[in-house]
N, C-alpha and C positions, 0 to 999 in steps of 0.2 A: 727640354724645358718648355718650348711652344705647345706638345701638345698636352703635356701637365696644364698646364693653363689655360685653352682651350677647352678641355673638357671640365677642367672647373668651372669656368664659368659657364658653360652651356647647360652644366647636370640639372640645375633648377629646372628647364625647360623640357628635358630628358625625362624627368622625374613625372612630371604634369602628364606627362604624353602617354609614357609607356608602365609608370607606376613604379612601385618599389621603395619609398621611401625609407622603409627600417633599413635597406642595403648601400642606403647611399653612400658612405663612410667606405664601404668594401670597393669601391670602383677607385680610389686611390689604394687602397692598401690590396691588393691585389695586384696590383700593376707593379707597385715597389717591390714588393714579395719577390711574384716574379723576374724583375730588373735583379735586382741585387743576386740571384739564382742563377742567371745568364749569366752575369758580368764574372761570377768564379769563372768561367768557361771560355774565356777567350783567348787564352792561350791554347788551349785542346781544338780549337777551331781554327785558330790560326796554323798550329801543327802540321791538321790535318788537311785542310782546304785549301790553305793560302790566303790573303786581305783582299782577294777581288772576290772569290769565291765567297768570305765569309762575310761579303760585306752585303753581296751580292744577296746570301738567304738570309741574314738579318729584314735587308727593307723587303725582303716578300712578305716573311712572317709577320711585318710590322702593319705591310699592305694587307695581308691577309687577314689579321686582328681588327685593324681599322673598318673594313668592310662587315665585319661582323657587330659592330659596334654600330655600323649606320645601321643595321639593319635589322636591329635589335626589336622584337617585340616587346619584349620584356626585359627587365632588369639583373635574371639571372643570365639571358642570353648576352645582354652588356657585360657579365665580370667575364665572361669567357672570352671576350673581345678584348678586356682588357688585359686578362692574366695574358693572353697571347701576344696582346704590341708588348707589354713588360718583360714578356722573354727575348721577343726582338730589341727594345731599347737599351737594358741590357750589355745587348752583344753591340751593339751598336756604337754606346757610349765607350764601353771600353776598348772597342776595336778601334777608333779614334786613337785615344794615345798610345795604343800597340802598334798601330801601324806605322804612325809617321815616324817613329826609329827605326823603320825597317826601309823606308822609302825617301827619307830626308837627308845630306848630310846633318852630322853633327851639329852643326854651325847655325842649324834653322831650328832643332827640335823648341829653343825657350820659345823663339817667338809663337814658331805653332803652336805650343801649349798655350799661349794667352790669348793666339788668336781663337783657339776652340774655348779657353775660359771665356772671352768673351762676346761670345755667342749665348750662351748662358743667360748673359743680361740681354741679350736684342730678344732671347724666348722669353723673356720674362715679361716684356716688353709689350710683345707683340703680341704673345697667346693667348691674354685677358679680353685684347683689342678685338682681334680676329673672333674669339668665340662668342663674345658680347655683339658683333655685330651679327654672329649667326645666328643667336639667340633672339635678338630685338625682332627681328625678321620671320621667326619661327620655322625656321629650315634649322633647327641643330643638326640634324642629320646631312648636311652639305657641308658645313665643317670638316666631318670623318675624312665625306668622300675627296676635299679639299685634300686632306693629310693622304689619302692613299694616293692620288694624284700628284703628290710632292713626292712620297717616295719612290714612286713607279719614275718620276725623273731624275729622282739621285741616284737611284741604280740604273740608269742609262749615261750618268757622270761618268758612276763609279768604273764602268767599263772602257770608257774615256780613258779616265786617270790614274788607274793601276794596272800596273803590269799581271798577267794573267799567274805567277807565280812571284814573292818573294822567298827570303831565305827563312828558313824556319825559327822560330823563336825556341826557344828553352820549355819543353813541356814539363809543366810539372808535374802533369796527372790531373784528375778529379778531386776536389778537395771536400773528401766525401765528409770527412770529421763535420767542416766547416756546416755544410748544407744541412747535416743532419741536426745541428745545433742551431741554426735560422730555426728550419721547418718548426721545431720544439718550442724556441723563442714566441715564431709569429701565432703559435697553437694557443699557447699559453698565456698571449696577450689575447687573442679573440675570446677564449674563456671568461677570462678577468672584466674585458670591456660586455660582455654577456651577461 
């Protein structure tokens, strides 16, 4: 949620800088696209990696997106930066309530779910805050680097705070139906808003 709203409010100034404005619309929907593409996937991540493993290539990817986003010349090199943190956020979001059943008793899972809901409201909060001041400033591009430097120390948590293996979750497979009916969905909406 923080960095949904950080880059909303900085794109204005992203836009001035590096150009692109017919594409502006695609740097959120881009990112959803690919969020919602990841997040079928975290159970196959989980399977296969483990929650420190899969939490672990989440925030690189998200790092790795992020840095391509600061350093964006252009506008088509921004949706690349984005479609990539949206694979990572994604995995990320959902790896949150996959894990703590696998790491929590019982007896905690409500509260961690409301403490991760709300979190939700502190991004919501803070990401207009935080981008707006990077904006005012005209450094939007320190923003990025802001968020790659957040995750570069959540996955120094994460190594912390998860055991290097938990017990595997229920794989259901790739939920290939599912994806192939997004991809179509989001096709068919870019056409229509075209």
């Amino acid at each position: 949620a923080t960095n949904t709203y950080v880059t909303v409010s900085l794109l204005p100034s992203a836009v001035r800088e590096i150009g692109g404005e017919r594409l502006y619309a695609w740097t959120m929907t881009i990112f959803v696209v690919a969020a919602v593409v990841s997040s079928m996937l975290v159970s196959r991540a989980l399977g296969q990696w483990g929650g420190r493993a899969a939490y672990l290539a989440g925030f690189g990817v998200f790092a790795a997106g992020t840095a391509v986003a600061a350093a964006a010349p252009s506008m088509p090199v921004m949706l690349v930066g984005r479609g990539i943190q949206g694979l990572a956020a994604g995995l990320l979001a959902g790896l949150g309530f996959a894990v703590l059943r696998l790491v929590l008793p019982e007896r905690l899972w409500q509260r961690a779910i409301a403490l991760m809901s709300a979190m939700w409201g502190v991004g919501n909060l803070l990401g207009p805050i935080i981008g707006g001041a990077f904006a005012q400033f005209g450094i939007w591009r320190g923003a990025f680097v802001l968020m790659s430097v957040i995750a570069a120390g959540l996955a120094a948590l994460t190594v912390r705070a998860l055991p290097a293996r938990t017990r595997d979750p229920d794989d259901g497979g790739v939920p290939w139906l599912a994806l192939l009916l997004l991809a179509i969905g989001s096709y068919g909406t870019g056409i229509l808003r075209d």
